[in-house]
N, C-alpha and C positions, 0 to 999 in steps of 0.2 A: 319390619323394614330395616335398613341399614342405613346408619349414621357413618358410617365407615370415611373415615378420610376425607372427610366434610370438613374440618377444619382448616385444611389447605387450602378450602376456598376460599371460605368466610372469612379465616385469619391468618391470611399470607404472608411471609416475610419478606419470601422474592416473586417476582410476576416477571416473566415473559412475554410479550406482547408481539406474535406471530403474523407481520403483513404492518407494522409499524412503517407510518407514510410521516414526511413530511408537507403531501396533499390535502389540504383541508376539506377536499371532498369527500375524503378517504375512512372509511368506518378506524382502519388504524390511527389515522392519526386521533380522531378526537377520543378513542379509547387510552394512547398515551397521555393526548392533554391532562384528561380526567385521574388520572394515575400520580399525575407528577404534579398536579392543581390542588388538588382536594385536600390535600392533610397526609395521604401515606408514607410511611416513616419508614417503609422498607424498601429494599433493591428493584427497580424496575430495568430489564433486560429487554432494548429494542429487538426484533429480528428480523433482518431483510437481508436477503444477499446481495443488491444491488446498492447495499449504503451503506460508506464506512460508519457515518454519524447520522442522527436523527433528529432533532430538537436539540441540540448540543449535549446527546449523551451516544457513548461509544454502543456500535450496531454491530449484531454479532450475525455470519450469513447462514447456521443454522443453532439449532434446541441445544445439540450436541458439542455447539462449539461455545457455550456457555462457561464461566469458570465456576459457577456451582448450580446445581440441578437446581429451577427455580419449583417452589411449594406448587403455584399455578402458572399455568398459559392460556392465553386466550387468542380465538385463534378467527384471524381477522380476513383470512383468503377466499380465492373464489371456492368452492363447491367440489372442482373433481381435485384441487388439492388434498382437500383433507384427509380421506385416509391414510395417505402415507405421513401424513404431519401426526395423526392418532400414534401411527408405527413409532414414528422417533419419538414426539414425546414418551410415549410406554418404554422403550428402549431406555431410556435417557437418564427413566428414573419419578420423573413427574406425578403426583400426587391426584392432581386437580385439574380440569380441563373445562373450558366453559367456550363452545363454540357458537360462536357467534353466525356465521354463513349461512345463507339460507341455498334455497335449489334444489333440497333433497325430499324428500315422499310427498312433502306438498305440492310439489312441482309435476308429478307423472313419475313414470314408471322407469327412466333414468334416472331420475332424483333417488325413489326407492330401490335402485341397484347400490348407489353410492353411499345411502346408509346401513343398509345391506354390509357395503363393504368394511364399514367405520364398527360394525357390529363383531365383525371376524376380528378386529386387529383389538378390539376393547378385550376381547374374551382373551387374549393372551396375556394382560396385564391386569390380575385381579386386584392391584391394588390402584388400578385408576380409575378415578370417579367423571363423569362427566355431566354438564349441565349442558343444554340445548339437545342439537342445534337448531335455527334458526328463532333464534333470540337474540332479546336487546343486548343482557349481560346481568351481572351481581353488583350489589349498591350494600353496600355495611359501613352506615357513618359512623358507629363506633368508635372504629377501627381505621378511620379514614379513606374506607377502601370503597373506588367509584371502577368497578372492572367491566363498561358498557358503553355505548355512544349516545347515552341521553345527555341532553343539553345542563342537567341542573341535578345536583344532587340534596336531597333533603335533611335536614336538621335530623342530630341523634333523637329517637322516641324509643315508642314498645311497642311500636306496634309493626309485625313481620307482613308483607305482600307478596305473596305468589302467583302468578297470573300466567296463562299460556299467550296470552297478547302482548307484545311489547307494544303497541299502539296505545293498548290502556294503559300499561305503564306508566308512557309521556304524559297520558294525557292525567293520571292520575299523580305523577312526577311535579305537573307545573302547577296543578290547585294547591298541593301538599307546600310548594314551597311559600307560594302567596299568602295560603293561609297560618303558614310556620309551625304546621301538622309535623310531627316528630315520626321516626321509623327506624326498628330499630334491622330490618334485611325490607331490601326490594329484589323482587327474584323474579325474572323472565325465565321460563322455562322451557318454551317454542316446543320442539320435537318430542321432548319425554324420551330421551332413547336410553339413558341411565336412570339418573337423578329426577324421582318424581315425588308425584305429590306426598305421598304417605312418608316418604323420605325426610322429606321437609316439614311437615307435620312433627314427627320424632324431633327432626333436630330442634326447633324453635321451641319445641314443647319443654327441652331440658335446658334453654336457654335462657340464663338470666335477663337479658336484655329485653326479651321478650314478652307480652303483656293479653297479647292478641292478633288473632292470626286474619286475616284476608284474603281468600280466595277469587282468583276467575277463573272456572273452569270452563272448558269445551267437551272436555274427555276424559275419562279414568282406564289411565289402561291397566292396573293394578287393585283393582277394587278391595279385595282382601286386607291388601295393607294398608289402603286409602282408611278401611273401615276400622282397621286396627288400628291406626296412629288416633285418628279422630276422636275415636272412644275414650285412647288410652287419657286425652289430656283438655277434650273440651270443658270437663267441669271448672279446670282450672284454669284454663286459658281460654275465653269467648272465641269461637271460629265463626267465622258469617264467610259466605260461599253467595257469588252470583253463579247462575250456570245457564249459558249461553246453549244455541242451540234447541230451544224448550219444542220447536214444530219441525216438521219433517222438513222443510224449503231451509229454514235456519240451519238448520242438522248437517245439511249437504252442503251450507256456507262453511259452515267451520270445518267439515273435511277438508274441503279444499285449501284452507288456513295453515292447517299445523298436519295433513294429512290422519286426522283419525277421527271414525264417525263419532258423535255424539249419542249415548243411550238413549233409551226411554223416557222420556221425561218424570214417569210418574214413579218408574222405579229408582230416579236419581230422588225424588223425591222422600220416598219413603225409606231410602239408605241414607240420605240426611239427617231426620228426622231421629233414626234411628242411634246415630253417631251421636249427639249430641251438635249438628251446625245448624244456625240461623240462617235460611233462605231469605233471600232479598229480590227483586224481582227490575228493580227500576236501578242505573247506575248511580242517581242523585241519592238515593237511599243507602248505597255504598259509602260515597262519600261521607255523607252524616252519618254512619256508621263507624268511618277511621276518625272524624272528627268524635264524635262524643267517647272512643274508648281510649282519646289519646288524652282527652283533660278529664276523664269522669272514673271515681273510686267502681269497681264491684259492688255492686248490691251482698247482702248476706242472703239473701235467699228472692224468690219469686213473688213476694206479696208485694202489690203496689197500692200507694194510698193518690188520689186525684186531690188536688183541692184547687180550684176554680172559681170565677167569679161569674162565670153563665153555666146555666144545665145542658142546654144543650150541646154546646162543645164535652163537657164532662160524660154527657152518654156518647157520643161520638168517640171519646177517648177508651171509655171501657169498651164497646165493640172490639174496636181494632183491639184489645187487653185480649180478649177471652178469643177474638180470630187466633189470634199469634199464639195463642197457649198459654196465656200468663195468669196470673191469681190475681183476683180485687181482692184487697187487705178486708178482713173485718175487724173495727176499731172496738178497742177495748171499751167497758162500761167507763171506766175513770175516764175518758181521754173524752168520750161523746160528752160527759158532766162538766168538762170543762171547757169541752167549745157550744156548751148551751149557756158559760156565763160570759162568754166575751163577743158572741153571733148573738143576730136580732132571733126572735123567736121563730120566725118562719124558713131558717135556715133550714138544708135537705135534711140534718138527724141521720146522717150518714156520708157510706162512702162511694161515691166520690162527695168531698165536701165543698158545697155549696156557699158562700161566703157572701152571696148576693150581689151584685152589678154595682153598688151604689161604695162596697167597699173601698176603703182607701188604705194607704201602704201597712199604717200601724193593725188595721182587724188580717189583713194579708197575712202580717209577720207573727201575728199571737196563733193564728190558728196554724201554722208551717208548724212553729214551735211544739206548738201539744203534739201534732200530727207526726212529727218526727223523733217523738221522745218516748211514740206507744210503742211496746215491746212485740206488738204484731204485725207491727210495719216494715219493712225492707227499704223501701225506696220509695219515693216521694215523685211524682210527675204533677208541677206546677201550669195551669190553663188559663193565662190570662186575655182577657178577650176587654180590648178599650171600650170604654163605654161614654 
């Protein structure tokens, strides 16, 4: 896959902002808000022909009439504009293109003409990258960069989200802020007509900021390099993927979404598996998915050790262990000698370790102790059930 010219996006100096309203109803305007609110310390260029000034910054009436070619544009007009706005920015010089407009292949079969047409004028400028269209926008709090009409941008983290819905986005945008979930790109990537998934995979993957990746997908229209990115960098960077679409009635929802049908399920399944990404299946499971990679170290390896205060919870825990593919630890000789001198005698004499119902904080904290200090444990999943 190609990284190519991705850092115009992610780390812009100047932004043009193509359909810049002073209308608060206006996708432009709240794209400039967001530009000139959030923290970016670079040149932002309104563009409207109809407006000398915009938010009290000088409006320029095209790309071309800019006094230096901005890094990105983003491009906030109705639908049969945009090819020719593809045209001038590629002319102009322009880097990075994130269009925002929808109306195109998801829409029917004009829509897929006028991408169609956006496809002819890309191909004449190999060095312009484009995200969408028919997407929210790009979000890098890093770098103070909010280049989309979501209402809230989220605290700097590591953890990068790429989703074909901008609806998840928000709605994953307003838990992330409430919960002060850290992020280090949020990427709506609507259409896939350039810039896709395996794209973005490479990028984030060579990306310091980054920690762990988050998928929505609908579609792979590049499987090869979807497969290739994922391989290249899941051991080091946790990928978890939901994928929407899983039945044929869903399948035909999300064409009509982003215009592209959704696979086989079973063979997405088993091209996951294969990558190295954690499948998820519920959106709550998501969520606690960016929550725990956003405050929780890497494991050093698969073994996990249970230690609990009910059994049954604790076999309910390894189930779902050995569903998922994971390792129960087996605990060293030293490590069972020592939680047989500080556990009453009828404790489980293994693992998941049993600590009895009646436990109180201090047998809790001795037995965590040995249990995290055996050299055949990885990671610890603590079960406590009130009694």
């Amino acid at each position: 896959m190609s990284i190519r010219n991705l850092d115009f996006i992610f780390n812009p100096k100047r932004i043009a902002v193509i359909g810049a309203s002073d209308d608060k109803s206006k996708v432009g305007y709240m794209v400039l808000r967001n530009l000139i609110t959030t923290g970016f310390n670079g040149v932002v260029y309104p563009v409207n022909s109809q407006r000398e000034a915009i938010s009290g910054i000088l409006a320029y009436p095209r790309v071309s009439a800019l006094p230096r070619v901005p890094d990105l544009a983003v491009i906030c007009t109705p639908s049969h504009t945009v090819p020719g706005l593809v045209r001038d920015c590629g002319e102009a010089g322009v880097r990075g293109l994130v269009i925002l407009s929808a109306g195109f292949r998801e829409g029917g079969q004009e829509g897929k003409d006028l991408e169609d047409q956006i496809t002819v004028e890309r191909k004449k400028f190999p060095n312009l990258r484009i995200i969408g269209p028919n997407c929210l926008g790009v979000i890098a709090p890093h770098v103070g960069l909010n280049a989309s009409f979501a209402a809230d941008t989220p605290r700097p983290g590591h953890i990068a989200l790429i989703s074909q819905s901008g609806a998840l986005c928000t709605s994953l945008l307003d838990w992330a802020v409430q919960q002060q979930i850290g992020f280090s790109h949020f990427v709506s990537i609507g259409n896939m007509l350039d810039v896709g998934f395996g794209d973005l995979i490479d990028y984030f993957g060579e990306d310091p900021h980054t920690k762990s990746i988050i998928l929505y997908v609908e579609s792979i229209t590049d499987a090869r390099g979807f497969m290739s990115a994922a391989r290249a960098f899941s051991r080091s960077k946790p990928i978890v993927a939901y994928k929407a679409g899983r039945f044929l009635e869903s399948a035909h929802a999300a064409a009509s979404h982003t215009g592209a049908m959704a696979g086989e399920d079973s063979v997405c399944n088993a091209a996951f598996e294969r990558a190295g990404i954690e499948r998820v299946y519920q959106m709550g499971t998501m969520f606690d998915c960016a929550e725990l990679l956003a405050g929780q170290k890497l494991p050093r390896g698969p073994r996990l050790a249970i230690v609990t205060n009910a059994g049954g919870p604790g076999v309910m825990a390894t189930d779902s262990l050995i569903e998922q593919r994971g390792v129960l630890a087996r605990l060293g000789d030293g490590s069972l000698a020592k939680l047989s001198e500080v556990l009453p005698p009828w404790w489980s004499h293994g693992n998941p370790v049993d600590v009895l119902g009646d436990a109180g904080p201090e047998r809790f904290a001795q037995a965590l102790a040995i249990v995290l200090a055996d050299e055949h444990v990885d990671a610890v999943l603590v079960v406590l059930t009130p009694q």
